[in-house]
C-alpha positions, 0 to 999 in steps of 0.5 A: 675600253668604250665602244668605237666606231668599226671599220674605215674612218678616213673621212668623217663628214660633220654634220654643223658647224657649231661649237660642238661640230668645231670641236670634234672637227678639231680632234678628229683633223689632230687625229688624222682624220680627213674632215669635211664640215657641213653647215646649213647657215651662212657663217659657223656658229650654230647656236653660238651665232651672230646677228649683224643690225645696223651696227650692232654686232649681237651674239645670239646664243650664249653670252658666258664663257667659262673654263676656256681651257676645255677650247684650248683643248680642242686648238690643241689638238691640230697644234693650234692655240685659243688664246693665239687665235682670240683674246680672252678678257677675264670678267671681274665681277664675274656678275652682279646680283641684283635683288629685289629688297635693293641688295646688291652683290658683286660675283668674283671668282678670287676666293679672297675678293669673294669672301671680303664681298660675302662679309660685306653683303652678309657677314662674316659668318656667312663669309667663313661658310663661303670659304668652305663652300668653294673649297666644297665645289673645288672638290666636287669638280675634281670627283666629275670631271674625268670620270662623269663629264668628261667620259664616254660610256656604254652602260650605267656600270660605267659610272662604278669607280671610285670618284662614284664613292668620292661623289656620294661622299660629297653628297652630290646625290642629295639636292642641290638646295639643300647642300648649298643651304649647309654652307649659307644660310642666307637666302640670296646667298643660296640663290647665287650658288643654285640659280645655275640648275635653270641651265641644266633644265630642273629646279633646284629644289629638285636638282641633284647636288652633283649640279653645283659644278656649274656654280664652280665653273661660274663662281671658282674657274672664272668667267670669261669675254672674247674680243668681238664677242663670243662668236669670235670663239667658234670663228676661230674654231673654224678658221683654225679647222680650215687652217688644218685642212678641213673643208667647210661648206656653209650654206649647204643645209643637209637633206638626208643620209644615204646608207648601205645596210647599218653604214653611213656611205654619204651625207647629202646636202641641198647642193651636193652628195658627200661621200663618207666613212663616218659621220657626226651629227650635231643638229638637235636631237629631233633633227637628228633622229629624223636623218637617221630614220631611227628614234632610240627606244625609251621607257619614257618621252624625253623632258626638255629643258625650259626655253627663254625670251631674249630681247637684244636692244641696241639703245643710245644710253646705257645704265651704270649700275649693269655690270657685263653680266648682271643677274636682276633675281625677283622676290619670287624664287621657288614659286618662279621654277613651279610657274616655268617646269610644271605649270606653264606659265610666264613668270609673274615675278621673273628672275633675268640676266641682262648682258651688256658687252659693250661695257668690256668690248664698245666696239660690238655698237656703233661709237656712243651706242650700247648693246644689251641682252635681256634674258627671260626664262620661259616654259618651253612649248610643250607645258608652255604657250605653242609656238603659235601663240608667241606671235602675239604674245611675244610682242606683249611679253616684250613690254612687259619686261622693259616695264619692269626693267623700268621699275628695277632702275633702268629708267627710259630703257624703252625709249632708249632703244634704237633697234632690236630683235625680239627672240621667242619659242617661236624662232626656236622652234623654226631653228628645228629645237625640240619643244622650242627650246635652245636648252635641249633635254633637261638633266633630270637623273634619268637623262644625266650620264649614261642615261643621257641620249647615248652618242652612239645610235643603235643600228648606225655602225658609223655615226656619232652624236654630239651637241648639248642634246647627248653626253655629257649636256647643256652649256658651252663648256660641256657642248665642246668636250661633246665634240671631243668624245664623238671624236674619240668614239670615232679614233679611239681613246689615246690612240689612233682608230680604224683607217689609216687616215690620210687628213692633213697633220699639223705642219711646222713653220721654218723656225719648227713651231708646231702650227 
């Protein structure tokens, strides 16, 4: 059995308000717990935001949402209900892939759809190895899931049971590239199915196999659009938080932590002291730490993880050929990961995602207007450009990438544009993430699983960690499942945790639904 947290736990103070806090909000009101929600920003969200510009209603943090049922989880547990709360629409294609010989490749998560696209694009051959490729990723999610991500653990020998054994058999422990490149041989192919080790911050040349579940969860589980857009999903977290009986108060960022020997006994904010039996810290790892007054040793410094460019331009035109999400790869690819985690430098021939919402949601822009959300990747500013410096880079990078948009066929993008925010390292750095990036800690194998910064702080009896800078990483899907092992640190796995609780349970309205 996993460690928990010792002593009282009646009231748990979450520290943000962002998909992490919501979830093990969430699972701790479902539990019982008694549970006040602490945010520094005026509406919750964290890196999941919004920016509201002239009518253009931006998401600023992550635009692709898959495995939903990992949200629904989380509503659950206070007999709640995502898809009542938020409608999902399912993306088809998923993307679109956009190559630079003028290929292009529609993404879909129907295994027959995607196979007939692979024949198509590539032939038949390439087809058959697809089929056998997705059956490859099915497999290799079923052996993570319960025992890798969706775990908490207390050592490395936490990772010796038998999905270990049905992993290796996998070849999860071999490099990304080269397993992929067992089922297609076409370059581009390749590319679709590995170009997802950037989320995890290593390239995939160097990046364990293990890693392809990120391609299983684009490509296989589905992707997904909420109305309004994605931060409809922690809005609705948060209204279904409230609805529970959790206190949230926004605007109140926290400015330290009072203890009493190895106890948290109360979170104070800019406005307020907290009183507490427990605590769940979601800020940024740096941040965190900091609050705590203790830095967990490591033999080596923490690496982190690529940062980005993101351009959000609000236009008065919009190009067909974009799907929802379109994936625009350069001639360049392994030269393009060297320039971004080992050399420091701007892509020379970059690799971008550009988002269009308002191709599935035309309510996010004002009536004939579009939003589009372009995406570079960058060194993050410890190997890269200081955070200085993006000042007047920032600026320069921004015209550089819509001349390229313009020689990809997004002819007049820049005379299109009617507003826009231009988001560098810089504004990442301001937000209090380490190395100015939004992508935490890469998952190199010293820094995955039981190696990852533990949710569990030495020397703090009651304080759990969770977000995208602790177990199990990076990405919308894992950040939530996050929140739900910091709350099981705190109740207990399958049963309630020390202290009574005396939070509100779900209620049940007149006709006995669970609400």
């Amino acid at each position: 059995m996993t460690r928990t947290v010792i002593g009282r736990t009646d009231h748990v103070v979450v520290v943000g308000a962002g998909l992490a806090g919501l979830s093990a909000a969430l699972h701790l009101l479902g539990a019982g717990r008694r549970v006040t929600v602490v945010e520094r920003d005026a509406l919750p969200g964290g890196r999941a935001g919004r920016l509201d510009l002239n009518g253009y209603r931006i998401d600023t943090g992550p635009t692709v949402l898959t495995m939903p049922d990992l949200a629904d989880e989380a509503f659950a547990a206070v007999g709640d209900s995502l898809h009542r709360r938020v409608e999902l629409i399912p993306l088809h294609p998923a993307y679109r892939a956009s190559f630079a010989d003028g290929s292009t490749l529609d993404v879909h998560t129907d295994g027959g759809a995607m196979a007939a696209e692979v024949e198509r694009f590539a032939g038949a051959g390439e087809a058959a190895g697809y089929l056998r490729l997705r059956t490859w990723l099915e497999r290799l999610h079923r052996a993570q899931m319960h025992r890798f991500i969706d775990a908490n653990f207390d050592s490395p020998l936490g990772l010796l049971n038998a999905d270990l054994a049905r992993l290796a058999a996998l070849g999860g422990f071999g490099r990304l590239d080269r397993r992929i490149g067992r089922f297609l041989n076409d370059e581009r192919l390749q590319r679709v199915f590995t170009f997802q080790a950037l989320y995890a911050g290593v390239p995939p040349a160097r990046a364990l196999a293990a890693y392809a579940v990120i391609a299983y969860m684009d490509t296989v589980a589905g992707v997904y659009f909420p109305r309004g857009g994605m931060h409809a999903l922690p809005q609705a977290m948060a209204d279904a938080a409230a609805d529970a009986g959790a206190e949230l108060r926004f605007g109140e960022p926290v400015t330290r932590l009072e203890r009493s020997g190895e106890r948290i006994t109360a979170v104070v904010t800019a406005k307020d002291r907290i009183p507490c039996d427990a605590v769940v810290l979601t800020p940024d790892l740096a941040v965190t730490y900091r609050l705590l007054g203790r830095r967990p040793g490591r033999p080596v410094r923490l690496r982190h993880s690529p940062s980005a460019v993101v351009l959000h331009a609000g236009t008065h035109r919009t190009w067909p050929h974009l799907a929802h999400h379109t994936i625009s790869f350069g001639a360049a690819w392994r030269t393009t990961f060297d320039e971004l985690t080992r050399q420091g430098r701007l892509m020379t021939d970059p690799s971008l995602l550009i988002t269009r919402p308002t191709a599935t949601d035309p309510t996010l822009a004002p009536p004939g207007r579009h939003l589009h959300y372009i995406l570079a990747p960058c060194p993050n500013t410890r190997i890269g450009p200081g955070g200085a410096a993006w000042g007047e880079l920032g600026p320069r990078y921004r015209d550089d990438l819509l001349r390229e948009l313009e020689r990809r066929g997004l002819d007049g993008i820049e005379a299109a544009i009617e507003d826009e925010s231009l988001v560098t390292p810089a504004h990442w750095s301001g937000q209090g993430h380490a190395a100015g990036t939004p992508f935490s800690v890469a998952h190199t194998f010293l820094q995955t699983g039981p190696f990852r910064p533990r949710n569990l702080v030495r020397g703090t009896r009651n304080a759990v960690l969770a977000g995208c800078g602790t177990t199990p990483g990076v990405g919308v899907p894992t950040v939530l499942v996050s929140g739900k092992l910091a709350a099981a640190r705190i109740t207990g796995t399958g049963r309630r945790g020390p202290g009574t609780g005396t939070g509100r349970r779900p209620s049940t309205d007149s006709k006995g639904a669970t609400r």
